[in-house]
C-alpha positions as CSV (number, residue, x, y, z in Angstrom):
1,X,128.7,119.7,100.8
2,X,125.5,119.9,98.0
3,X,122.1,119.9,100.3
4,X,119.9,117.1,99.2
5,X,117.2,118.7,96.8
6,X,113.5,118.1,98.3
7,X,110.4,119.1,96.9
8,X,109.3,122.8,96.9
9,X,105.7,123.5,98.2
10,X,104.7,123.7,94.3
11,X,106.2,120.8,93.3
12,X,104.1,119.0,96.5
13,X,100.9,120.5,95.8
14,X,101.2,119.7,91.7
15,X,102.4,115.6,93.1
16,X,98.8,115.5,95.2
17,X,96.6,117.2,92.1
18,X,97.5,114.8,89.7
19,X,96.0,111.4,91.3
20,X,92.5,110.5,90.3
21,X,90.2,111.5,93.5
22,X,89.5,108.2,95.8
23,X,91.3,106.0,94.5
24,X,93.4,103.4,97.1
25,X,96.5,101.4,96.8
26,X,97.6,99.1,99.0
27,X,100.9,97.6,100.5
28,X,101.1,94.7,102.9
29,X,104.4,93.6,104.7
30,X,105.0,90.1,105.8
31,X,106.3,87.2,106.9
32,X,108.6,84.0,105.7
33,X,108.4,81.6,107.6
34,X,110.5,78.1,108.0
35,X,108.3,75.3,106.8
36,X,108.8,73.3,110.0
37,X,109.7,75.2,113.2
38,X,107.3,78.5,111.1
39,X,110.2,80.5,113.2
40,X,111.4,83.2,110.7
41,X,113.6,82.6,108.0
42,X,115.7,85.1,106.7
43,X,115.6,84.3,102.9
44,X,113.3,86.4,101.7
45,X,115.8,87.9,98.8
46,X,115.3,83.7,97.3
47,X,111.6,84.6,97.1
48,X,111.9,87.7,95.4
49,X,115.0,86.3,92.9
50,X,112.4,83.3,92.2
51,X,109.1,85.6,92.1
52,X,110.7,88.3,89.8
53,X,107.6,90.4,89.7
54,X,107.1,94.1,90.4
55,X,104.4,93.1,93.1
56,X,106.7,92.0,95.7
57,X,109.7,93.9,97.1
58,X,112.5,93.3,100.1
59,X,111.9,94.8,103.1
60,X,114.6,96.0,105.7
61,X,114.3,92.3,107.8
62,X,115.8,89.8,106.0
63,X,112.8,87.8,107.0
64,X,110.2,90.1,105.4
65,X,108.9,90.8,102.4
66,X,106.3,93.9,100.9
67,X,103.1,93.2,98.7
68,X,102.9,96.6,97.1
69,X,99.5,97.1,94.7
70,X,98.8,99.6,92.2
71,X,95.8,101.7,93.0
72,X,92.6,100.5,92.4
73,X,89.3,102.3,92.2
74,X,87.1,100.1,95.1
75,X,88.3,98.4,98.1
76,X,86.7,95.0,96.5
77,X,89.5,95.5,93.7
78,X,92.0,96.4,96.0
79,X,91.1,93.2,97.8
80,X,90.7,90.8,94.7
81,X,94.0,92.2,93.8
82,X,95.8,91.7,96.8
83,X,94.3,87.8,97.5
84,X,95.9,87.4,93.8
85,X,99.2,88.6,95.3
86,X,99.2,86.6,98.4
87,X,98.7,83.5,96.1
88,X,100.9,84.4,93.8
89,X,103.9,85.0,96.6
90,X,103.0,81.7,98.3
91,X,103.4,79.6,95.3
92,X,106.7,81.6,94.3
93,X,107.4,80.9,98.0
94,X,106.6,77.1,98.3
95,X,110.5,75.8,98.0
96,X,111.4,78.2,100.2
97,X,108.7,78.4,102.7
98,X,105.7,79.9,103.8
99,X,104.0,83.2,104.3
100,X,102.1,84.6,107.2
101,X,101.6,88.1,108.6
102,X,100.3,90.0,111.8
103,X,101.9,93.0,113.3
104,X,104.6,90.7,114.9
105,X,105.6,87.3,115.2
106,X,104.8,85.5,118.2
107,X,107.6,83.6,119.4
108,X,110.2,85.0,117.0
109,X,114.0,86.1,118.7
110,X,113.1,89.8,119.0
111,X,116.2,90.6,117.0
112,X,116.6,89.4,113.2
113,X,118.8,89.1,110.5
114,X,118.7,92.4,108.1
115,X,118.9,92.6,104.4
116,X,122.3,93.3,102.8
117,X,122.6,96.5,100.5
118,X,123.8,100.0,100.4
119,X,119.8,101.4,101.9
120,X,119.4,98.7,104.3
121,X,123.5,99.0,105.7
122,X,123.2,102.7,106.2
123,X,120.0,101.6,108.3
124,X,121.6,99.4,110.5
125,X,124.5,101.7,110.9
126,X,122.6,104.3,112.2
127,X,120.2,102.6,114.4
128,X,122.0,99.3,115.6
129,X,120.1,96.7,117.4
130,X,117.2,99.1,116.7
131,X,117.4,98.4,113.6
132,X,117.1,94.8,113.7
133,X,114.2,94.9,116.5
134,X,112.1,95.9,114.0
135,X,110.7,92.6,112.7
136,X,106.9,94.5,112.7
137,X,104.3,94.5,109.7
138,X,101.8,96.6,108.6
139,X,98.9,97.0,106.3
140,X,99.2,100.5,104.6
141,X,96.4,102.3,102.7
142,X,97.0,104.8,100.3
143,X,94.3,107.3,99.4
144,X,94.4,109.9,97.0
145,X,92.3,112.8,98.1
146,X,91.8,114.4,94.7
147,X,93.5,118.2,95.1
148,X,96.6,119.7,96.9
149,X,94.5,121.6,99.6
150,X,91.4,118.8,100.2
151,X,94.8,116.6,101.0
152,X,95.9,118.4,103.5
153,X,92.8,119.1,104.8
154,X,92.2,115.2,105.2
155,X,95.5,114.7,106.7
156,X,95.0,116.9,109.6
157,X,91.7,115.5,110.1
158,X,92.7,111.7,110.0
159,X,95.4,112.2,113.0
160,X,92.4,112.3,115.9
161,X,91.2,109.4,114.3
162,X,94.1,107.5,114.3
163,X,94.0,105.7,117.7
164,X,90.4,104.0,116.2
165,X,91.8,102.8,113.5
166,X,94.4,100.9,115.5
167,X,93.0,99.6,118.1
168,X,90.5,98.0,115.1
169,X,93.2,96.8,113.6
170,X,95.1,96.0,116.6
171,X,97.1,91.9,115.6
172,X,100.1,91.9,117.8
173,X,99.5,90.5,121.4
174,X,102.6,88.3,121.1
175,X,106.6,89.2,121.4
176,X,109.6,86.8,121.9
177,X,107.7,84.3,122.8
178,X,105.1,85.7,125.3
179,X,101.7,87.4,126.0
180,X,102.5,91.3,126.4
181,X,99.5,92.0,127.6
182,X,98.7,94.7,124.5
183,X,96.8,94.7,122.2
184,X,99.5,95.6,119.8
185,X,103.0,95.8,121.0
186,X,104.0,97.0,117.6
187,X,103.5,100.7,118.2
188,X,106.2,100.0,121.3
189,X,108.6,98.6,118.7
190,X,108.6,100.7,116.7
191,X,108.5,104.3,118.4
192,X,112.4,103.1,119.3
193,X,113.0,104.8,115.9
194,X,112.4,108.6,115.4
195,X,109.2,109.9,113.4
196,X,107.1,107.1,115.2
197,X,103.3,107.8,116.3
198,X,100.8,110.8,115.7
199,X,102.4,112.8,113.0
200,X,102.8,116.5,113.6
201,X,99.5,118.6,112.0
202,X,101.3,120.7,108.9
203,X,99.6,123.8,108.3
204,X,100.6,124.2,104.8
205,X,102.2,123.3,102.0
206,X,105.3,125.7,102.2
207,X,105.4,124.1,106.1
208,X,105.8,120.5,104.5
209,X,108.4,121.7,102.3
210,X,110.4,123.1,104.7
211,X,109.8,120.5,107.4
212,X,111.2,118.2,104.8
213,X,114.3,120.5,103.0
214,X,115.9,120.7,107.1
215,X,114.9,116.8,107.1
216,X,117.4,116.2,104.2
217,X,119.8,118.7,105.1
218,X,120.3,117.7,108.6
219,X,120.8,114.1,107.6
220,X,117.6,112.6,109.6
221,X,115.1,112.3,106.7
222,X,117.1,112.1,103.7
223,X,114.5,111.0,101.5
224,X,110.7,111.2,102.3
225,X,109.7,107.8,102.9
226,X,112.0,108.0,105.7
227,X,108.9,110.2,107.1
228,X,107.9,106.9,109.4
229,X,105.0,109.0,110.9
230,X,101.2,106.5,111.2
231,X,100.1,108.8,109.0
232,X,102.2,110.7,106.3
233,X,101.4,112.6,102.4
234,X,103.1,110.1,99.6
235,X,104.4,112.9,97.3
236,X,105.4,110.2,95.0
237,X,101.8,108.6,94.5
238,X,100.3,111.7,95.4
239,X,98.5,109.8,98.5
240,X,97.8,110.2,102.0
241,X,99.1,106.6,103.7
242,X,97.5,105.8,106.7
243,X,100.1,103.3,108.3
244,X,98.8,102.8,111.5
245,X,97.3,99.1,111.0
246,X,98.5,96.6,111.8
247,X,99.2,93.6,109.2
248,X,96.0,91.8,109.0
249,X,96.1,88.2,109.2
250,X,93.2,87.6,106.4
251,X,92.2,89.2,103.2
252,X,88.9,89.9,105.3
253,X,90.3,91.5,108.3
254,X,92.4,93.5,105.5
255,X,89.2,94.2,103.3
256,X,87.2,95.7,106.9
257,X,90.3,98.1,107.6
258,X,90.7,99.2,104.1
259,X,86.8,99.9,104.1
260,X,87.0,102.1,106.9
261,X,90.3,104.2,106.0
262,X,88.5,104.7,102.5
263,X,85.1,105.7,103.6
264,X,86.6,107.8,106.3
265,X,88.7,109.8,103.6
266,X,85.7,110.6,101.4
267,X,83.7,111.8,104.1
268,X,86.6,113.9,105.9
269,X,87.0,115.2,101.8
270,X,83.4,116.3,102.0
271,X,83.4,118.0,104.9
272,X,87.0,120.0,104.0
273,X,84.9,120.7,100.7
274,X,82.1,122.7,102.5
275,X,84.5,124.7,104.3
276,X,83.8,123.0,107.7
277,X,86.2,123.6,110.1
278,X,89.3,120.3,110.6
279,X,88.7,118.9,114.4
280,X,92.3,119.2,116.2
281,X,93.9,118.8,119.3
282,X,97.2,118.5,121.0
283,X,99.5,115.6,120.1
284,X,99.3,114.6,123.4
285,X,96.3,114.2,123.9
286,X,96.2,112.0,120.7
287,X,98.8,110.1,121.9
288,X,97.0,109.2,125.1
289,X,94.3,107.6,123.1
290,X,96.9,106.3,120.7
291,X,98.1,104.4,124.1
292,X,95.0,103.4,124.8
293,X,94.2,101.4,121.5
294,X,97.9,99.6,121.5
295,X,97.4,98.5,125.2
296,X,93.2,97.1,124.8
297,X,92.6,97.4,121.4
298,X,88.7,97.6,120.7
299,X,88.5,97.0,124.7
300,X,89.8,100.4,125.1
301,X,88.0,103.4,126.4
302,X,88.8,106.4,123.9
303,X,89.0,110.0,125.6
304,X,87.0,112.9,124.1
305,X,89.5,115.3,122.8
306,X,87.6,118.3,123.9
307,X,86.4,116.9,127.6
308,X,88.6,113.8,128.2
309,X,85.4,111.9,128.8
310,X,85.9,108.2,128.0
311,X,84.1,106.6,125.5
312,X,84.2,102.1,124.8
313,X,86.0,102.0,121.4
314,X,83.2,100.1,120.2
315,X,81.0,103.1,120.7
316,X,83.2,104.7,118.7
317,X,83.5,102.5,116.0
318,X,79.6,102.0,115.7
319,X,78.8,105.4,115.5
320,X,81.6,106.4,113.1
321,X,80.6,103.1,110.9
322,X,77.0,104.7,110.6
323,X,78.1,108.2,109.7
324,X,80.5,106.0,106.7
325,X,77.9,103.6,105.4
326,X,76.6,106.6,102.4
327,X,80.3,106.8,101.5
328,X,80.8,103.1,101.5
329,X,77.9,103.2,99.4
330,X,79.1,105.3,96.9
331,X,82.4,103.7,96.8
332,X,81.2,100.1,96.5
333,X,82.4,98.9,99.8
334,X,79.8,99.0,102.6
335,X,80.0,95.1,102.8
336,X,83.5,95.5,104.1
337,X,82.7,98.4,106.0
338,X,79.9,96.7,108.0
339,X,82.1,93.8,108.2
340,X,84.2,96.4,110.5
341,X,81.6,95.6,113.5
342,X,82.4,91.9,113.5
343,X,86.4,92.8,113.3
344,X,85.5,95.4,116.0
345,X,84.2,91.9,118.2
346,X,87.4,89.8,117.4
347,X,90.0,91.3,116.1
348,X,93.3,89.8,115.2
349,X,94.3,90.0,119.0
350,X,91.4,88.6,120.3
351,X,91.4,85.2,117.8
352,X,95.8,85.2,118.8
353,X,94.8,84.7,121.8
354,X,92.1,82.6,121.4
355,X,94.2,80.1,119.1
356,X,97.0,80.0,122.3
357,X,94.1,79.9,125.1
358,X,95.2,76.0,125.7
359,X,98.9,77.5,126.9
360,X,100.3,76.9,123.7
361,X,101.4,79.7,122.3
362,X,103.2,78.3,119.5
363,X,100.0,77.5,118.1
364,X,99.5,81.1,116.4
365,X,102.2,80.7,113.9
366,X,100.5,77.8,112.2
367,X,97.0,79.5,112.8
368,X,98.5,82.6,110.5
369,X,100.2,80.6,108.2
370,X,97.0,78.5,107.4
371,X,95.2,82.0,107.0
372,X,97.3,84.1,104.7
373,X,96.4,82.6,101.6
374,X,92.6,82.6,100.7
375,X,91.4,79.8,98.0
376,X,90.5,80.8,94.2
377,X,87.3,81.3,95.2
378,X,87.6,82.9,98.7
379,X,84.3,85.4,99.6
380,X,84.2,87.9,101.9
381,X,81.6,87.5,104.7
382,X,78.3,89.2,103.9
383,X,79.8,90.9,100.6
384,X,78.1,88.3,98.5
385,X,81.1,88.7,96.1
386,X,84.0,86.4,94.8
387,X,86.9,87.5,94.1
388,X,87.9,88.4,90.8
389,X,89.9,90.7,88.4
């Protein structure tokens, strides 16, 4: 048996020199939804067939579909691009019917119809039921560093800020049909499948290469993307992707978290720049905050990796939010950045919840349908900005 070929650590480290520095790409999954009963309706391949455009791909749920951007150099372009794509879908859409996205659906049967085809059948083959539990959407945020070793410098600095980022982005109180009590129960979906969570810190290059080479030739990650980690290096694009959000329910809430990954990035880059030395800790300990954030979202108290002392999320947020704003400056996007602190109030959880406060919780899918697609003209709050290419 040929071993699958994988990148060599010189091939990985020439993939992330190429990109031009800070520049962000982003790829939204989401929903089709039935025009009546806005259950979900597995035809998203007659969107795609009717859509033929590069922007929009299948997904592995039958009932899902992927907005995937090319990269952009501000998050207000990343954001005027992607309200064009979440017009465009909806029109290509309308016979069919309509679009919506969060981390999950909120009454939805918990296990779907899959797509049809040689990638998503070997899927399904392998994981089972898993497979089809995993009717979950994200909001993914490419950044290229600029440079092989500021990349992976950034990488291992972004996993103790993972938990922060979700619990900001936190959109999936509602499963089957009920309150979960989380914040996000999509993390608990997911980490069914292997490579879920706080990806492993990689020391090098060489270590990726290998890490992926015994991937491949064991079977269990026969191709790279199948590296589901919340955080992972693209070599294709030449990215880091933070995957941790969940899908946000307006080109706002989207805009906020984008902000935040890309200022973050720059000012982790900076810091790997001067030599300063890359905050770690155990997995474990990540993952206890990472718990933390799925289960209260921005209610959550986050525990100092170096004391365990608890500190409010919002604390968090606030703090890191000030330390950002001369990045967002630089990159055009401190609008959306401050925009964080009113996401950090109400996040997608809070307003679910808030929409099914009368006992009705079919009330959300409606709610997320009306918001997915913002008018011509749609502004961000307090950017002062329309949208525009």
């Amino acid at each position: 048996m040929t071993e699958p070929t994988t990148p060599t650590a010189a091939e990985l480290r020439a993939a992330f020199d190429a990109p031009e520095p800070l520049t962000l790409g982003l790829e939204e999954e989401l929903m089709l939804l039935h025009p009546v009963t806005l259950d979900l309706l597995p035809r998203a391949r007659d969107v795609i067939d009717a859509a033929r455009d590069d922007r929009f791909k299948l997904e592995l749920p039958a009932a899902q579909l992927e907005l995937s951007l090319p990269p952009e150099r501000s998050v207000p372009a990343a954001i005027a691009a992607l309200g064009a794509a979440r017009r465009d879908l909806a029109a290509a859409a309308e016979p069919v019917g309509r679009l919506a996205t969060a981390g999950v659906h909120p009454f939805a049967a918990v296990l779907g119809e899959l797509n049809v085809g040689e990638r998503y059948d070997l899927t399904h083959d392998e994981y089972g039921d898993i497979a089809r539990s995993q009717l979950v959407c994200a909001l993914q945020v490419h950044v290229a560093v600029g440079g092989a070793e500021p990349t992976l410098a950034v990488y291992n600095g972004l996993r103790p800020w993972l938990p922060l980022l979700a619990a900001l982005a936190a959109n999936a109180p509602f499963h089957g049909g009920r309150d979960t009590g989380m914040a996000s129960v999509r993390p608990k979906i997911g980490e069914q499948l292997p490579r879920q969570g706080i990806p492993p810190a990689i020391g090098s290059w060489e270590a990726l290469a290998d890490a992926l080479r015994w991937g491949a030739a064991s079977g269990a990650v026969p191709e790279p993307r199948r590296w589901w980690w919340e955080l992972r290096p693209h070599p294709s694009y030449g990215t880091l992707e933070v995957r941790v959000p969940d899908a946000q329910a307006t080109v706002e809430d989207a805009a906020a978290v984008a902000a935040v990954v890309h200022a973050l990035v720059a000012w982790l880059r900076d810091r790997a720049e001067a030599g300063e030395p890359v905050a770690t800790a155990d997995t474990w300990r990540l993952e206890e905050n990472r718990w933390r954030a799925a289960r209260w979202g921005m209610d959550a108290e986050l525990a100092h990796l170096g004391t365990g002392a608890a500190t409010p999320a919002r604390e968090c947020l606030a703090q890191l939010v000030e330390d950002l704003v001369p990045y967002a400056e630089r990159l055009g996007c401190a609008a959306e950045l401050r925009d964080a602190t009113r996401l950090a109030g109400a996040n997608g959880a809070v307003r679910q919840r808030a929409v099914a406060a009368d006992g009705d919780l079919r009330a959300v899918a409606p709610w997320l349908a009306d918001a997915y697609v913002p008018s011509a003209d749609y502004a961000l709050s307090g950017a002062g900005r329309e949208e525009s290419r």
